[in-house]
C-alpha positions as CSV (number, residue, x, y, z in Angstrom):
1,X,-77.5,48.8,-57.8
2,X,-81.1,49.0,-59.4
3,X,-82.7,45.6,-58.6
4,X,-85.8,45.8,-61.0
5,X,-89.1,43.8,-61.3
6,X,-89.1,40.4,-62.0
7,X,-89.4,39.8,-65.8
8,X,-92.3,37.8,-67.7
9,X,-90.3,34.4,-68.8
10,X,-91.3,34.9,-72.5
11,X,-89.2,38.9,-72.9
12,X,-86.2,37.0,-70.6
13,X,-85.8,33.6,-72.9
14,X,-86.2,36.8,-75.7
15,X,-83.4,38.8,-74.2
16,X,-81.2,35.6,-73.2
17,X,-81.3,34.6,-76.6
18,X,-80.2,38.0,-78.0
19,X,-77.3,38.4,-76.0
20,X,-75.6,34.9,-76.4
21,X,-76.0,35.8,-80.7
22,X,-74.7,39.0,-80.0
23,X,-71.8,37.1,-77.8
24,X,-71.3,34.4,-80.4
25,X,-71.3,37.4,-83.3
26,X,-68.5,38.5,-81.7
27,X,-66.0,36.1,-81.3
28,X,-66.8,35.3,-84.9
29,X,-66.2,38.9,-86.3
30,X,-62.6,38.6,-84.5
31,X,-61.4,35.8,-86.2
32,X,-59.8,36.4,-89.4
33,X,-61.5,35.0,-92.6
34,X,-59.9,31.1,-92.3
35,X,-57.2,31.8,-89.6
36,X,-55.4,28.7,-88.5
37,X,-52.2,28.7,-86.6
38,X,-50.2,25.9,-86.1
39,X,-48.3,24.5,-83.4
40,X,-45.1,22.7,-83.8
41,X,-45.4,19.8,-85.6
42,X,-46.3,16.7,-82.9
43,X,-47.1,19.2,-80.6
44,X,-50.2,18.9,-77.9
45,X,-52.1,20.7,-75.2
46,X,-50.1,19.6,-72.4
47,X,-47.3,17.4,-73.2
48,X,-46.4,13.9,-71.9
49,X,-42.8,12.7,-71.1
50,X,-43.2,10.6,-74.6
51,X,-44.1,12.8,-77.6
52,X,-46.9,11.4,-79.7
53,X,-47.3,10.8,-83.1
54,X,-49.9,11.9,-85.3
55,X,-51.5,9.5,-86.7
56,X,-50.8,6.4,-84.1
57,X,-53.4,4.3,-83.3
58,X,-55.8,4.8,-80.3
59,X,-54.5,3.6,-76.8
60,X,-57.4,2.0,-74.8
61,X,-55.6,2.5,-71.7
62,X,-55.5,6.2,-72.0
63,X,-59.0,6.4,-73.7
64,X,-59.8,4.6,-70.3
65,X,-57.9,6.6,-67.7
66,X,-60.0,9.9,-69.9
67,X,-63.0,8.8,-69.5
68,X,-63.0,7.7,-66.2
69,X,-60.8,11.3,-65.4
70,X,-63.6,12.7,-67.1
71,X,-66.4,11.1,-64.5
72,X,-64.3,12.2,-61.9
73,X,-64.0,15.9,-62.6
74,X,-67.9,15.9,-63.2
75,X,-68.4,14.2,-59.6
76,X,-66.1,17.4,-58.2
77,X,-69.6,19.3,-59.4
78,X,-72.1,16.8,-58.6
79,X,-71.9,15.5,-55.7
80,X,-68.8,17.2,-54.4
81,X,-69.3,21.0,-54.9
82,X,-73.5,20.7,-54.2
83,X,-72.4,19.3,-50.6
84,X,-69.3,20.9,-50.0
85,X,-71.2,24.3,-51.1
86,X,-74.7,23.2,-49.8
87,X,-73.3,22.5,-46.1
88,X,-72.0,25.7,-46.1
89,X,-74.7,27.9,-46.1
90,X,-78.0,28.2,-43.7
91,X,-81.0,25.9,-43.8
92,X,-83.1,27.9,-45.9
93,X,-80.7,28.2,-48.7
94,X,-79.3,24.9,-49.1
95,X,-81.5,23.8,-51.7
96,X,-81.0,27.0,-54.1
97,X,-77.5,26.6,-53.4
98,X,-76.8,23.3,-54.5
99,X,-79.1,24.0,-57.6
100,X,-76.7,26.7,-58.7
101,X,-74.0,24.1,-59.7
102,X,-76.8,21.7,-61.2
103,X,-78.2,24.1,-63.3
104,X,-74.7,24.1,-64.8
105,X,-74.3,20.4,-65.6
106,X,-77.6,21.1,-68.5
107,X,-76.9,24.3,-69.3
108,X,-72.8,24.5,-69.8
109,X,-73.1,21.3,-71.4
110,X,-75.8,23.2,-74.0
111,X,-73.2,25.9,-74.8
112,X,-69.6,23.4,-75.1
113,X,-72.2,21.3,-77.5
114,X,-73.3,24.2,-79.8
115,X,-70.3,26.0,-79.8
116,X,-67.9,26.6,-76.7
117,X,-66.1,23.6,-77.9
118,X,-65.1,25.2,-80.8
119,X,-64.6,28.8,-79.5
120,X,-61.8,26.9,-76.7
121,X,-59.9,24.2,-79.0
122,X,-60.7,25.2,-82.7
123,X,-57.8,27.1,-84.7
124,X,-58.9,30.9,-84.8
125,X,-56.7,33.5,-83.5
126,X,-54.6,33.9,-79.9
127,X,-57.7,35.0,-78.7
128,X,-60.3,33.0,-79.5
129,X,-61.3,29.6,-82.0
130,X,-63.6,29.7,-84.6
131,X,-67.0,29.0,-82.8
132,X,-68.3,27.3,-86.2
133,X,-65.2,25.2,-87.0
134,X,-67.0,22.4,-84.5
135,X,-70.2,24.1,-84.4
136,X,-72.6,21.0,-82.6
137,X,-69.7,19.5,-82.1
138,X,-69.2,19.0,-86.3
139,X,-65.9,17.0,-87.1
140,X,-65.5,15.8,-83.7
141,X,-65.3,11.9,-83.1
142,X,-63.9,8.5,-83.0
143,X,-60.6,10.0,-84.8
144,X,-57.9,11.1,-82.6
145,X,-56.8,15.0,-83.0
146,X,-53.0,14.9,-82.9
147,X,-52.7,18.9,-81.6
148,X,-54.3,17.7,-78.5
149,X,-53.5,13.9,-78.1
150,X,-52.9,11.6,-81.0
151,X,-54.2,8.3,-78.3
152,X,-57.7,9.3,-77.6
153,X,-60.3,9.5,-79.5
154,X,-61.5,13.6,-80.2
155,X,-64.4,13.2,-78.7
156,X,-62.8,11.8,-75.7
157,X,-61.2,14.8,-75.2
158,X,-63.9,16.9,-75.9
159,X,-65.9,15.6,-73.2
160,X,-63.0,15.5,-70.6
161,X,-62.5,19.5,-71.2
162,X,-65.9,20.0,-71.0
163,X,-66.2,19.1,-67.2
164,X,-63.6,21.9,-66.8
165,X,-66.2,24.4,-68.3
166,X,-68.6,22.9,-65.8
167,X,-67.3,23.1,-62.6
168,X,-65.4,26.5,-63.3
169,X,-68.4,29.1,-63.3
170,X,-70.0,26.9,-60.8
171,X,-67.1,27.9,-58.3
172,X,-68.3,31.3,-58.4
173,X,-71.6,30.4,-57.3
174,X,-70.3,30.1,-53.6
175,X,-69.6,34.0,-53.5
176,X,-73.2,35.1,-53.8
177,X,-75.1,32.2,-52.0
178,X,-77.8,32.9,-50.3
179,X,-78.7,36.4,-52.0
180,X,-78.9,36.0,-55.7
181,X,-82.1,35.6,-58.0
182,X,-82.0,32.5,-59.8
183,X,-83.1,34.2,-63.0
184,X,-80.3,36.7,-62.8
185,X,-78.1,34.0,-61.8
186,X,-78.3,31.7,-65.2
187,X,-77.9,34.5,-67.4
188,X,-75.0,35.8,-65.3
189,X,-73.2,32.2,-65.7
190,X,-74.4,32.0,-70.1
191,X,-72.5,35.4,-70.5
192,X,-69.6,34.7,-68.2
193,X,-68.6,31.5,-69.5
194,X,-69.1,32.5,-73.0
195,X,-66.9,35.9,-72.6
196,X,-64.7,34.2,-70.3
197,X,-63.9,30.6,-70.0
198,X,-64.3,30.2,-73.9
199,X,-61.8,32.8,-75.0
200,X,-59.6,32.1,-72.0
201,X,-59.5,27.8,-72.5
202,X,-58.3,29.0,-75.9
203,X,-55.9,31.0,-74.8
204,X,-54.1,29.0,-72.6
205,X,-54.4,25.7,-73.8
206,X,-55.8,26.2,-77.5
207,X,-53.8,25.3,-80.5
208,X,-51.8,28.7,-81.4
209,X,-53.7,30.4,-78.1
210,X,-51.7,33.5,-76.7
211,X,-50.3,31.6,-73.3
212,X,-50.1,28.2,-74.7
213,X,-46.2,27.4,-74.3
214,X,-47.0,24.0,-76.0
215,X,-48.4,24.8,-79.7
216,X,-47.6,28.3,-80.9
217,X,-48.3,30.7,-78.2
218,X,-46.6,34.2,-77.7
219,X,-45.9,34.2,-74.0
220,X,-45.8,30.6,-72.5
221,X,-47.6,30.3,-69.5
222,X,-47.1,27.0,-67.7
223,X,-50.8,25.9,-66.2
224,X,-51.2,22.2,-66.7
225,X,-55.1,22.0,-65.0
226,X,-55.9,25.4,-64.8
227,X,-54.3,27.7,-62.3
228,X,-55.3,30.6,-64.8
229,X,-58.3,29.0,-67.0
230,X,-60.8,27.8,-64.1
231,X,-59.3,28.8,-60.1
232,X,-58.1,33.1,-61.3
233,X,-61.0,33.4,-63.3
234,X,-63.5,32.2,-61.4
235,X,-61.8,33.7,-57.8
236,X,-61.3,37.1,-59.2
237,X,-64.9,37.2,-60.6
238,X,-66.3,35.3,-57.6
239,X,-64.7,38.5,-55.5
240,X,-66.1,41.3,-58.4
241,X,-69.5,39.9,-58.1
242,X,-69.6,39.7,-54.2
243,X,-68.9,43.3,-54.2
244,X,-71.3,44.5,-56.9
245,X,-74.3,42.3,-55.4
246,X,-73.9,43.7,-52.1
247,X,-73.7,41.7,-48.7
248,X,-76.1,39.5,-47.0
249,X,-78.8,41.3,-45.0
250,X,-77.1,41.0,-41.6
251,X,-73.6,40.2,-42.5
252,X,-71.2,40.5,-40.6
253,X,-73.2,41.4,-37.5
254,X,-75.8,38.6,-37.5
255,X,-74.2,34.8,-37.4
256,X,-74.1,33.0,-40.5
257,X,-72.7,29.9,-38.9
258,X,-73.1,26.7,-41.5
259,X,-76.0,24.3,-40.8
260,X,-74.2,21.3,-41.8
261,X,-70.8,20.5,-41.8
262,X,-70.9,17.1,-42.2
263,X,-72.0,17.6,-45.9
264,X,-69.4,19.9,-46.1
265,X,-67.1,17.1,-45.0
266,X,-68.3,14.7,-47.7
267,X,-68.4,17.0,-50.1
268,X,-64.3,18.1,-49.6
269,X,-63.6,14.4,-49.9
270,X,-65.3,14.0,-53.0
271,X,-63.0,16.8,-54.3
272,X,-60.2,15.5,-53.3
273,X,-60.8,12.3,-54.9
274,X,-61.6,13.9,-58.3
275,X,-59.0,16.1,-57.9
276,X,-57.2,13.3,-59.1
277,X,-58.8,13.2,-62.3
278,X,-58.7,17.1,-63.0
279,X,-55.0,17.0,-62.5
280,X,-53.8,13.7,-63.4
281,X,-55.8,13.7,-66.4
282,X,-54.9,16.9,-67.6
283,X,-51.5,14.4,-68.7
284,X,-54.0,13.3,-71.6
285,X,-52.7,9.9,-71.0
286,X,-52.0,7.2,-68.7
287,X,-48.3,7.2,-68.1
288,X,-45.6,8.5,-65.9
289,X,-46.7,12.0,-66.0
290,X,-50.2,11.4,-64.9
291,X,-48.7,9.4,-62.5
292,X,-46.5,12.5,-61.0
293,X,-49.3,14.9,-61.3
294,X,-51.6,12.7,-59.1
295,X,-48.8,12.4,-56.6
296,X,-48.1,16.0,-56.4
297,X,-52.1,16.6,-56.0
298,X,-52.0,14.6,-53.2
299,X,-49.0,15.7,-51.3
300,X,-50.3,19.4,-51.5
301,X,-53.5,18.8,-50.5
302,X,-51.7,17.0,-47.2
303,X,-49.6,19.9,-46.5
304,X,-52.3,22.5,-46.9
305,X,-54.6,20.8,-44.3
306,X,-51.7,20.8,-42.0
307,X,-50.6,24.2,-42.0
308,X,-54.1,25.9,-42.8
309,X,-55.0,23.9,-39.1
310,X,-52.0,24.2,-37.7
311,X,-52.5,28.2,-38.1
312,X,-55.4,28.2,-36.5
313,X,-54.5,25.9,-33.9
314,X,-52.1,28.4,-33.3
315,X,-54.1,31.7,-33.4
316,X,-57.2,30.6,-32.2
317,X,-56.3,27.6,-29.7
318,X,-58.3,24.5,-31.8
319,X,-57.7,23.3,-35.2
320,X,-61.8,23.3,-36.4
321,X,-62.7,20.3,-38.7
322,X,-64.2,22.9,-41.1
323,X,-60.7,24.7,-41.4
324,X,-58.9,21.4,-42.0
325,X,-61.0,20.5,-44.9
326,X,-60.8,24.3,-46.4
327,X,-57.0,23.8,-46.1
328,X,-57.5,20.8,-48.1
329,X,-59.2,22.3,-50.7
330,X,-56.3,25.6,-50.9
331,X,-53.9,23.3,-51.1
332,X,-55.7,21.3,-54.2
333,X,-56.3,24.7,-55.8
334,X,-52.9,26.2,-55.1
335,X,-51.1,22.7,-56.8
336,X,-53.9,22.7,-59.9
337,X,-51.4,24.9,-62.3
338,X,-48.3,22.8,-61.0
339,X,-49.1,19.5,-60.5
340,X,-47.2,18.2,-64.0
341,X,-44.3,20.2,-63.9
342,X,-43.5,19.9,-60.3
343,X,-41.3,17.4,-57.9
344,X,-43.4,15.7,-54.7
345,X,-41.3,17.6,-52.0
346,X,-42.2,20.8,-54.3
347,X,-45.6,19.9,-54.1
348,X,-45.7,19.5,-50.6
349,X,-44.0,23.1,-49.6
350,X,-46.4,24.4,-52.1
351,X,-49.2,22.9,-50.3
352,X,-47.8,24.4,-47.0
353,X,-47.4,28.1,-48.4
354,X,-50.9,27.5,-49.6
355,X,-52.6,26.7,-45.9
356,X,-50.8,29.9,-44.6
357,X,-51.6,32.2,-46.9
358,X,-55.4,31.0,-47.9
359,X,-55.9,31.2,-44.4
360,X,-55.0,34.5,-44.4
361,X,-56.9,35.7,-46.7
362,X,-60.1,34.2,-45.2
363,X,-59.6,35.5,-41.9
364,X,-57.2,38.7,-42.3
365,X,-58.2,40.2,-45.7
366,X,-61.5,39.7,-45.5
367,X,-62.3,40.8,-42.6
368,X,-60.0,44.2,-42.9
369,X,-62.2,44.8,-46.7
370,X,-65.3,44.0,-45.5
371,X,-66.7,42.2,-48.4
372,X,-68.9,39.6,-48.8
373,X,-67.7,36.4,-50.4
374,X,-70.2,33.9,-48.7
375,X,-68.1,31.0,-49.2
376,X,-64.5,32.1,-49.4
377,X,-64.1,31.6,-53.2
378,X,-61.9,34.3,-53.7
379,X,-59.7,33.5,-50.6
380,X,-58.9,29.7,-51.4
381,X,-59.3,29.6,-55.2
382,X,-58.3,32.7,-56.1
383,X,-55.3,33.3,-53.8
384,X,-54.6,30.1,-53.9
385,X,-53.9,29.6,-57.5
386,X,-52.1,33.1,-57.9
387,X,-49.9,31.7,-55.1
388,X,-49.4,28.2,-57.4
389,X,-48.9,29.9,-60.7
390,X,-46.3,32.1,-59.4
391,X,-44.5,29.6,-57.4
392,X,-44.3,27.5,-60.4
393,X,-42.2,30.0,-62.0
394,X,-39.4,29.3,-60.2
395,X,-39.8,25.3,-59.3
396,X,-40.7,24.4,-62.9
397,X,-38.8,21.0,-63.0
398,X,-37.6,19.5,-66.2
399,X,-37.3,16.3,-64.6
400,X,-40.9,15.8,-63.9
401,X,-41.8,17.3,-67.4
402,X,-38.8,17.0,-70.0
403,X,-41.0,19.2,-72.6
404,X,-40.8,22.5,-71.0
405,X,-37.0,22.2,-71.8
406,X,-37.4,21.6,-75.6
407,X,-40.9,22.6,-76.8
408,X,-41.2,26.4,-76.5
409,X,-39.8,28.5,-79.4
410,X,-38.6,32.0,-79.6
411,X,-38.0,33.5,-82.9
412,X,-36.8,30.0,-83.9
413,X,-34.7,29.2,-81.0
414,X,-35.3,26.8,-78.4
415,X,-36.0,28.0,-74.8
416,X,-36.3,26.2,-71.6
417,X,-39.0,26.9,-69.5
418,X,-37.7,25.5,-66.5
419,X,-38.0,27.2,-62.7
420,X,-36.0,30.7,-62.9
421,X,-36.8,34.7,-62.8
422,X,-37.5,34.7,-66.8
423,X,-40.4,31.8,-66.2
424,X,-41.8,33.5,-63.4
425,X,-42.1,36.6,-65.2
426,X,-44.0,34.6,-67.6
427,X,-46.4,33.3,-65.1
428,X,-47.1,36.8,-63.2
429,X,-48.1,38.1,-67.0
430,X,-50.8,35.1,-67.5
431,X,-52.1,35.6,-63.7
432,X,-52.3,39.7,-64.2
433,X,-53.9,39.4,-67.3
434,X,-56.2,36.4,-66.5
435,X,-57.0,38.6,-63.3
436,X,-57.8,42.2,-65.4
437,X,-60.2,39.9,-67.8
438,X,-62.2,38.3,-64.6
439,X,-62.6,41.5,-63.2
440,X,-63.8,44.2,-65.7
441,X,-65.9,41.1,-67.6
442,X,-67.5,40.3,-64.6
443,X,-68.0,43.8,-63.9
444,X,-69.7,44.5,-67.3
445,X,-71.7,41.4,-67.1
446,X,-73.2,42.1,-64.1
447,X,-74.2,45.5,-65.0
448,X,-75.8,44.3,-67.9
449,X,-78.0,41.6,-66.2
450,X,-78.9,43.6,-63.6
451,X,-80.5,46.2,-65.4
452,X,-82.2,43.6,-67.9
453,X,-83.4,41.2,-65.1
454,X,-82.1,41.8,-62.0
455,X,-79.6,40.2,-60.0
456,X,-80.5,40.9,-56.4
457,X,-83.8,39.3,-54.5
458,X,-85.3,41.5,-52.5
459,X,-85.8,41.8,-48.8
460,X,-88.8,39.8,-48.1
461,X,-87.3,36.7,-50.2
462,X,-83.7,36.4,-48.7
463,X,-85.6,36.9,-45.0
464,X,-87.6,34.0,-46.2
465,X,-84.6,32.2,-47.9
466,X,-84.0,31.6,-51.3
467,X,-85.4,27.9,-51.3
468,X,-88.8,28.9,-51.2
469,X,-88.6,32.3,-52.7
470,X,-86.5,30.9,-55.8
471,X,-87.6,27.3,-56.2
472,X,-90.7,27.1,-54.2
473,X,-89.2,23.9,-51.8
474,X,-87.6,23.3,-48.5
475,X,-84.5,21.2,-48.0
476,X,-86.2,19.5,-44.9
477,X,-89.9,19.0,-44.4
478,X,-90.7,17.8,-40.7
C-alpha cells in the first residue's frame, strides 16, 4: 500500500466533507421519488410476545427499561470497550487505543443526528431509508412510532439504536491497534458506517428493509440485537482491514504480550453487564420477552467461558484469566442474534459451541493465515456471530417468541419462521450477504483513504508508539 504524507488539516476537513456529500448523494439518488413500504399493519422492529397497538398510550415502564438499556449499551463503549481494548495492547498504545472508541461517541452521534437516523429507520427502499425523511432528527419526538414500538416515545428509540451505531464501528478498531494513523482512522470509520451500518440497520431491522422478517422484508432474517447489523459487519471488515494495513512491525516474531490485563478484566465485565441492555432491550419493552433475552444472554456467556477455558485447559495445561474473559465475550457475541428467539438450555449449548469454535479461530486459523487482527475481532465477533445466526436457524423457538410463527408473509400466506432447514437457509443468505458487503466495502474504503490521507503511520511513529506520535501524551508519566 502507498502510505503518503501527512495532509494539511484544512485540504483533509475539505476532502472529508466531500466524500460524506458524495455518500449522502448516493443513498438519496437510490431511493425512489417518495418510496414508502409498509409493514403489516401493527407490525414493529422486533416483536414482543403482546402485539402493540398503534396509537396506545406511552408505557413508562418500557420508556424506562429503554433509556436505561440505552445507558447501558453506551457504557459497552465507554468504559467497557476503552478498557477491555486498552488493556489489550502495549503501554505505548493504550492511550490511542482507547481514543479510537471515544472519538466515536462525538462523531457517530454527529452522523445518526444529521442523517444516519433516517438513512437506518426512515421508509425508502429495501436498501436504504430516505436520509432526509428525519434529516436532524426532523419529525422525531415525544410521539411514539407504531412501526417500531407504539410504548416509547420515537425519540426514545432513536437514541437506544443509536448506541448500536456507536459501538459497532468501534469493534473494528481492535483489529488495527497499535498501527493506524488517527487521521486515516476517523475518515475510515465516517465512510464505513455511512456505507455500511446505515444501509445495513435498514436492511435488517428498517420498516420494509430486505431481511426484516417483521415489517415487509423479502427474505426474513431472524437477528434480534445484531448478529448481522453490528458483530458480521464489523468482524468481516475488522479481518479486511487487518490484511490491507499490513501487520505490526515485529509481529509474530517479537512479543506483543498485553500490558494490562486487569483493565482488560474490568472492561469484559462491563460488557457483560450491558450486554444486558443490548440484548434485552432490543425487546423494545419491558416484558417477558426482554426478560428471556436477558436470560439467554447470560446463560451463553456462562457456557462460553467454560468451554473457551476448558479448551485451553485442555490443550495448553492452564485455563489463562485472559482466555476466560475472551470466552465470555464469544459467547455474548455468538447469542447477540438469538437471544429473543431462543430457549435457556439453547442458549447455553450455544454458548458452548461458541467457546470451542472462537477459540479456534484465535489460536488455529490465525495462526495457520498469518494475519494480523491485533485484538481477535474477527475470531470472537465475527465467527462468533456467524456461528449464532446459523444456529438460530434451526433452534428458532416459537415458544420464546410466538411472532416468528405468525408475522412473516409470503405471497399472502402465513409462514412460520421457527427452527428447521428452510429458516436456516434464510439465515446463511443474511450472513453471506452481510459478509460480501463488509468485505468489498471495507476494501474500497480503505483504498480510498489511503491514497487521500493515508492510513498506515510510518516506522519511526509505531517504534515510538502511537500515543505520542498520534496524540502527543503518554498513558503513564513517572
Amino acid at each position: 500500500m502507498n502510505f503518503g504524507p501527512m495532509k494539511s488539516t484544512h485540504t483533509l476537513l475539505k476532502k472529508l466533507t466531500y466524500l460524506s456529500c458524495l455518500a449522502l448523494l448516493f443513498s438519496w439518488m437510490v431511493l425512489p421519488a417518495g418510496a414508502a413500504v409498509a409493514g403489516p399493519a401493527g407490525s414493529q422492529l422486533r416483536p414482543s410476545v403482546t402485539p402493540l397497538v398503534a396509537g396506545s398510550p406511552i408505557n413508562s415502564g418500557d420508556n424506562a427499561w429503554l433509556l436505561a438499556s440505552s445507558a447501558l449499551v453506551l457504557m459497552m463503549t465507554a468504559p467497557g470497550l476503552i478498557l477491555f481494548y486498552g488493556g489489550l495492547v502495549r503501554t505505548k498504545n493504550v492511550l490511542s487505543t482507547m481514543m479510537h472508541s471515544l472519538i466515536l461517541m462525538a462523531l457517530i452521534s454527529m452522523l445518526w443526528m444529521v442523517f444516519g437516523y433516517s438513512m437506518a429507520f426512515a421508509p425508502g427502499n429495501a436498501f436504504c431509508g430516505n436520509p432526509l425523511t428525519h434529516f436532524l432528527l426532523k419529525g422525531v419526538g415525544a410521539a411514539p412510532d407504531p412501526t417500531y414500538a407504539a410504548t416509547i416515545p420515537s425519540e426514545t428509540f432513536m437514541l437506544f439504536q443509536m448506541m448500536f451505531a456507536i459501538i459497532t464501528p468501534a469493534l473494528i478498531s481492535g483489529a488495527v491497534a497499535e498501527r493506524v494513523k488517527f487521521k486515516g482512522y476517523v475518515a475510515f470509520m465516517l465512510l464505513w458506517t455511512v456505507v455500511v451500518y446505515f444501509p445495513l440497520c435498514h436492511m435488517v431491522w428498517g420498516q420494509g428493509g430486505f431481511f426484516n422478517w417483521a415489517s415487509g422484508g423479502k427474505i426474513p432474517v431472524l437477528d434480534f440485537a445484531g448478529g448481522t447489523v453490528v458483530h458480521i459487519s464489523s468482524g468481516v471488515s475488522a479481518l479486511v482491514f487487518a490484511l490491507m494495513i499490513g501487520k505490526r512491525d515485529g509481529f509474530p516474531h517479537e512479543p506483543m504480550v498485553p500490558h494490562n490485563v486487569v483493565l482488560s478484566l474490568v472492561g469484559t465485565g462491563l460488557l457483560w453487564v450491558g450486554w444486558f441492555g443490548f440484548n434485552a432491550g432490543s425487546a423494545l419493552n419491558a416484558g417477558s420477552l426482554a426478560t428471556s433475552a436477558f436470560a439467554a444472554t447470560h446463560f451463553s456467556a456462562a457456557a462460553a467461558a467454560l468451554s473457551w477455558a476448558a479448551m485451553e485447559w485442555k490443550l495448553k495445561g492452564k485455563p489463562s484469566v485472559l482466555g476466560a474473559a475472551a470466552g465470555m465475550v464469544a459467547g455474548l457475541a455468538t447469542i447477540t442474534p438469538a437471544s429473543g428467539f431462543v430457549s435457556i438450555p439453547a442458549a447455553f449449548c450455544i454458548g458452548l459451541v461458541a467457546g470451542v469454535v472462537c477459540y479456534t479461530a484465535v489460536t488455529k486459523i490465525k495462526s495457520v493465515c498469518g494475519y494480523d487482527d491485533s485484538l481477535d475481532v474477527f475470531g470472537v465477533h465475527g465467527i462468533g456471530s456467524i456461528t449464532g445466526m446459523l444456529m438460530l436457524g434451526y433452534l428458532a423457538n416459537p415458544e420464546v417468541n410466538p411472532a416468528i410463527a405468525s408475522t412473516f408473509q409470503a405471497n399472502g400466506i402465513t409462514v412460520s419462521l421457527a427452527g428447521g432447514s428452510h429458516q436456516f437457509f434464510n439465515q446463511f443468505i443474511g450472513v453471506a450477504f452481510t459478509a460480501a458487503l463488509a468485505a468489498v466495502a471495507t476494501f474500497l474504503i480503505v483504498k480510498i483513504v489511503d491514497a487521500v490521507i493515508g492510513l498506515r503511520v510510518d516506522q519511526e511513529d509505531e517504534s515510538v508508539g502511537l500515543d505520542l506520535s498520534q496524540h502527543g501524551e503518554r498513558a503513564y508519566n513517572e
